[in-house]
Steps between C-alpha positions, in 0.01 A plus 500: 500500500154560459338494110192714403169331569665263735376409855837353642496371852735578731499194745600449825493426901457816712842641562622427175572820371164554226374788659846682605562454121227656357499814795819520306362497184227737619736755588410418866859427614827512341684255362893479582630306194296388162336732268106548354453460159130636326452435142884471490607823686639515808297677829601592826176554663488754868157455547136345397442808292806457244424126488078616470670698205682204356217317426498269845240486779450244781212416740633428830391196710365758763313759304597867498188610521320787717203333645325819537529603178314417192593286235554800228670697757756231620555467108569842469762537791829597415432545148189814556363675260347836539269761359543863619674388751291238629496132487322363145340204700279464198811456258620207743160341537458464134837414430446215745150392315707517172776244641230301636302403207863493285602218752200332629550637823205644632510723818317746596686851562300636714473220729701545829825269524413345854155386393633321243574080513891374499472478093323781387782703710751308315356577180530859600884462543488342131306782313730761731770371304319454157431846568830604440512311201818277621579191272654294755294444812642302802275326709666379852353198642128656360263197657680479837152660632242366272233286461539222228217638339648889536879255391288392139379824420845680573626187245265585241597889518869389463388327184361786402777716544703283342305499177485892555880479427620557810757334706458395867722326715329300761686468849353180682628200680166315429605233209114434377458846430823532330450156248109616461623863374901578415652456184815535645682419837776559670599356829664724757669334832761676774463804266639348183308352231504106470360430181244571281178271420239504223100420664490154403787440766348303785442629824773287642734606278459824600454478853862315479640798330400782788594264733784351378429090586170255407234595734110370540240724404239322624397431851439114627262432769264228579135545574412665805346351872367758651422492893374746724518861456823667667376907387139565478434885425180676570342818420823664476533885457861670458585815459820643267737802545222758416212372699319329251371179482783239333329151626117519485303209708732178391411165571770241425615138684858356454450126561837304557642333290426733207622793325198803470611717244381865495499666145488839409603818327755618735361763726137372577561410867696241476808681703306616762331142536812354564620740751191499680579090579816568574428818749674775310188650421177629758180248431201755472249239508423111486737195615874320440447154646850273470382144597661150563438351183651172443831367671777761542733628214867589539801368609655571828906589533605122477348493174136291609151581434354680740155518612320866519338565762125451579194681534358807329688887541329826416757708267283777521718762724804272526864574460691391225729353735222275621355415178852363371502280848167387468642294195427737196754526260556834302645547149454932461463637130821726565749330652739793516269711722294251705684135471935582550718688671740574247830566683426169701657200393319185358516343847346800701290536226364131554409523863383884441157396648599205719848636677388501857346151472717268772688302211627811375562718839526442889357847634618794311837303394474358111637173441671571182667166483108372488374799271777389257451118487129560388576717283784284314219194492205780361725621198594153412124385516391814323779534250547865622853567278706746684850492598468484864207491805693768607463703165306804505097341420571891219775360300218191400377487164091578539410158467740345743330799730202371475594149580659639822149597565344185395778279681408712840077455465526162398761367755226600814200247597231681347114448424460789220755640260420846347676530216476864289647536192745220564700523190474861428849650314666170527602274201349161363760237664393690841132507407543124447631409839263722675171350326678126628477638849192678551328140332711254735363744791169445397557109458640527843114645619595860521221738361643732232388801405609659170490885427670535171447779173590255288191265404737198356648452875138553675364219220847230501461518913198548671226219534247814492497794405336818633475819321499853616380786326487844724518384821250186434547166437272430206510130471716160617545315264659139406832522366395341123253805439569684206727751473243720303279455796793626747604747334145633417493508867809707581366739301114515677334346297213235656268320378246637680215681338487868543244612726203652417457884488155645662262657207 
């Protein structure tokens, strides 16, 4: 139930069941059993429009926006007026000025949508709902792609909402955000809600509630030693899909023994960075060095360390094939697409990049006997739950997925782990174990480096921090800095002065 002038949080891990819910309650899908109450009356919505008519609106976590279009026309789509049969696009832009000074949201309507920064589009989505005057506005997982400055400001407009009368109910798995703004929350888990919480719960309270047992929220490591640098990166240029420049002249060193952390707005370079390192991607310009660094990282089939091998590789034109052997481990952002077969089973699944080496095959015979045996000792020492090494790696929850993952690039002798998005979609017990990991492989004198969206992993890991902004890195930076001063960064600004213009 959700009261007038409430914010009430709907919390939980990815997969819960948040967002199916409210695609239900935004007319999106249908529900089988259950029934929709507003102000006490019953609804059976078939689409966006007769919910849009009931007083509901949601803002998506990937905008449904036209990039092309303005701001007053993407407003104005699907709900047009005209004048003599043609568009009134001066009724919709000063309908959208009117909203905007009602709400404290200012945009500008004639500004294009794919000039605009991450927030500003967001706010967009908010007055395209405040347009249509709707009381309740749902707002899925809203700063999954924001700054923290862009996260305060969208806080302050809920507030402001809020006070505006309206009620808003605030999808997020993100339990800061949710004590710093809800007034209400309830706790969704498997699909089923688990209880319901009031803000001055505790975060551990919480995080026990989506994931049903005690779990620690905060990440112990010791200091770092850093040694020689495993990944130095030079004047690196790559391009993206369309041609156009994603990674623009980077410079960054991995040293081993330490976790580099690369923060950043999802979607300024970062992908294509990584799968420029790991050969999925052409290198336009400028080098991929993988070095020695300190003594080896790993551990070979019996279990030992292993030492990596020596000297210094060019990645530059490499397959990822060769990469992988060269002792580079790699954690991909989606681990559907890039890191499992699905219809494998956990123990295929485990060798997937290693099958032909001699303790797993003799020729083009598998040893399944050997294949098997590993993978019985890496689900133990990963605490990958699953019924059987012979179960289907699909039938895994998403977090026992990506321990599969984790369990197969941290079982190799290795001098650099890439690690992308590590914990993406998969809940906080999971996120605990794989935060252990990557910092005992960086004890061990592995170089880590960290691409994650979310800015509390980059800052509880990495020893520095690096932060990309359109392709560049803008600064390193120790891993105390401020958070203002990060974030300020992710979203371009610098402290450096402006330069002078010619009179």
């Amino acid at each position: 139930m959700v009261e007038p002038g409430e914010i009430h949080a709907l919390l939980g891990e990815n997969g819960a069941g948040k967002s199916t819910l409210m695609n239900v309650l935004y007319g999106l899908l249908q529900p089988d059993e259950g029934e929709i109450l507003v102000d006490g009356e019953p609804k059976r919505f078939r689409g966006p429009g007769d919910a849009i008519d009931a007083g509901i609106g949601m803002v998506h976590q990937h905008f449904m926006l036209v990039p092309v279009f303005t701001v007053a026309e993407n407003i104005m789509l699907g709900a047009e007026s005209t004048r003599g049969g043609l568009l009134n696009r001066r009724s919709a832009r000063q309908r959208v000025l009117e909203v905007s000074r009602q709400y404290g949201l200012p945009v500008d309507p004639d500004a294009t949508v794919e000039d605009l920064p991450v927030g500003v589009q967001q706010r967009v989505e908010i007055v395209k709902a405040l347009v249509r005057n709707v009381d309740l506005l749902i707002l899925d997982e809203p700063t999954a792609v924001l700054t923290p400055q862009e996260t305060d400001e969208l806080l302050a407009v809920m507030r402001t909402l809020k006070a505006a009368g309206k009620s808003i109910v605030f999808i997020t798995h993100k339990l800061k955000e949710v004590k710093a703004i809800a007034d209400r929350i309830t706790v969704v888990r498997r699909g089923r809600t688990v209880g319901t919480a009031t803000p001055d719960a505790s975060e551990d309270s919480l995080a026990a509630q989506m994931v049903g047992r005690t779990v620690k929220l905060r990440v112990d490591k010791q200091e770092a030693h850093p040694g020689e640098p495993v990944l130095t990166v030079g004047g690196l240029t790559v391009l993206d899909e369309r041609g156009q420049v994603a990674v623009d002249g980077v410079d960054l060193e991995v040293r081993a023994g330490e976790v580099l952390g690369i923060a950043g707005v999802q979607g300024n370079g970062q992908t294509e960075l990584i799968e420029a390192i790991m050969g999925l991607r052409p290198v336009q310009d400028g080098q991929i060095m993988l070095h020695a660094g300190r003594a080896g990282t790993g551990r070979d089939a019996g279990g030992r360390r292993a030492a990596a091998r020596e000297g210094s590789l060019s990645l530059v034109g490499r397959r990822t094939r060769d990469i992988l052997r060269a002792g580079v481990g790699y954690v991909p952002e989606d681990r559907s697409a890039d890191g499992l077969v699905m219809e494998f089973s956990v123990a295929e699944n485990l060798v997937l990049d290693r099958y032909d080496d001699p303790q797993y095959a003799s020729g083009i015979a598998l040893s399944p006997s050997a294949i098997n045996r590993a993978a019985r000792d890496r689900i133990a020492e990963f605490d990958v739950r699953t019924s059987s090494h012979l179960a289907p790696v699909g039938t895994l929850s998403g977090g026992n997925q990506q321990k599969v993952i984790v369990a197969r690039e941290m079982s190799s002798p290795l001098r650099l782990l890439v690690a992308a998005q590590p914990t993406r979609g998969v809940d906080v017990g999971s996120t605990e174990f794989i935060h252990a990991r990557v910092v005992r492989e960086r004890d061990q004198g592995t170089g880590v480096l960290l691409v994650s969206s979310e800015l509390d992993e980059v800052v509880a890991l990495a020893d520095r921090i690096a932060v990309m902004y359109r392709g560049k890195v803008l600064a390193t930076l120790p891993a105390d800095a401020p958070r203002e001063q990060i974030g300020l960064l992710m979203a371009g600004v610098t402290d450096e002065p402006a330069p002078e213009k010619d009179t």
